[in-house]
N, C-alpha and C positions, 0 to 999 in steps of 0.2 A: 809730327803734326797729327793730331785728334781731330776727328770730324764724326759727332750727333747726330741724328734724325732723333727730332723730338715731336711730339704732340701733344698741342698745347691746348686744351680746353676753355671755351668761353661761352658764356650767354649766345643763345642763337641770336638776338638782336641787337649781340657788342660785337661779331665776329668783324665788322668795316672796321669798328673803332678801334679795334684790338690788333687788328693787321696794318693800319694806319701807326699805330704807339711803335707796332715791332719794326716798322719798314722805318723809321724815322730814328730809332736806333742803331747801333754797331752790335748788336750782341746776335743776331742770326739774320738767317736771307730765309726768305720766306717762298712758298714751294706752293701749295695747295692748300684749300678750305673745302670747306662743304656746308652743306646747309642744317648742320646739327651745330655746327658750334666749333669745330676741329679744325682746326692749324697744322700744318708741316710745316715744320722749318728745319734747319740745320744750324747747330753751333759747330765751331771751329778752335781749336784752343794749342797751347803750343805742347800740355801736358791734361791729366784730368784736373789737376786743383784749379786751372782754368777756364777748362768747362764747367765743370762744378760752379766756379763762381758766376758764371752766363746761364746759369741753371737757373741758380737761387735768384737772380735778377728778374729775370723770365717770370717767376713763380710771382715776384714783387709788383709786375705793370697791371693795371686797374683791369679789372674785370676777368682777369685771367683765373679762371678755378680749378685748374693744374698743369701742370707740363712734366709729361713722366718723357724718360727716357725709350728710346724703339728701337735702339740700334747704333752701336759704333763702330769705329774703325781705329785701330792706330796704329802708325804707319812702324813705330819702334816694335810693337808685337809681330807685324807682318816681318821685319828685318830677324828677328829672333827665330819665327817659326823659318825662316829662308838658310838662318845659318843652321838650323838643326838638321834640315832635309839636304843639306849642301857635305855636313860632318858625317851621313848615311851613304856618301857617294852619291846622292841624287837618285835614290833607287827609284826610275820610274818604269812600270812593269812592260815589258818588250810589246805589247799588244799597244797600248797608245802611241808608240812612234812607227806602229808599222803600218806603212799608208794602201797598205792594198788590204785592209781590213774597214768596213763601211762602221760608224760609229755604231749602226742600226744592231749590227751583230756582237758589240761589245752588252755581256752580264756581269753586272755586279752584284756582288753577296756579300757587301761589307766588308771585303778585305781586299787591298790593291794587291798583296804580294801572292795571295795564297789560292785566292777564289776565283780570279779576273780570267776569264776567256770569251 
């Protein structure tokens, strides 16, 4: 499963109209507006050629004058990055599981293995 954060651009005095077309649709669930014209919403797709096509839809409803992408997730990436960190032993550096260390006093320097104390 794929899940978008998109914003979607519209006339500031279509944003009712515009958020009425996408609420009346299946192609995203709608989040937040503002008073410039900007929509959140999120598409949901079971791969990207499915998002992609809730994209291009998106792009197609009246008054919409763009919807770019802000952010995805996919849940097959997140499984991929889990088997590579899992095939490493799970190296997670002895200071984050040791509970008598306050998060306050953890520094990072870019590197978990090498810099972390």
């Amino acid at each position: 499963m794929n899940v978008s954060g998109i914003i979607v651009q519209t006339e500031k005095d279509r944003v009712d109209e515009v958020i009425s077309a996408l609420r009346r649709g299946s192609l995203c669930d709608v989040f937040f507006h503002d008073s410039q014209g900007r929509i959140i919403v999120t598409i949901e797709g079971e791969g990207i050629e499915e998002e992609i096509r809730k994209l291009r839809q998106l792009k197609k409803i009246p008054h919409v004058i763009s919807a770019d992408l802000a952010y995805a997730y996919s849940e097959e990436e997140l499984d991929r990055a889990r088997e590579r960190f899992e095939k490493r032993g799970g190296d997670v550096p002895d200071v984050l599981n040791d509970d008598t260390v306050r998060a306050e006093e953890i520094v990072y320097h870019g590197d978990l293995k090498k810099k972390m104390h």
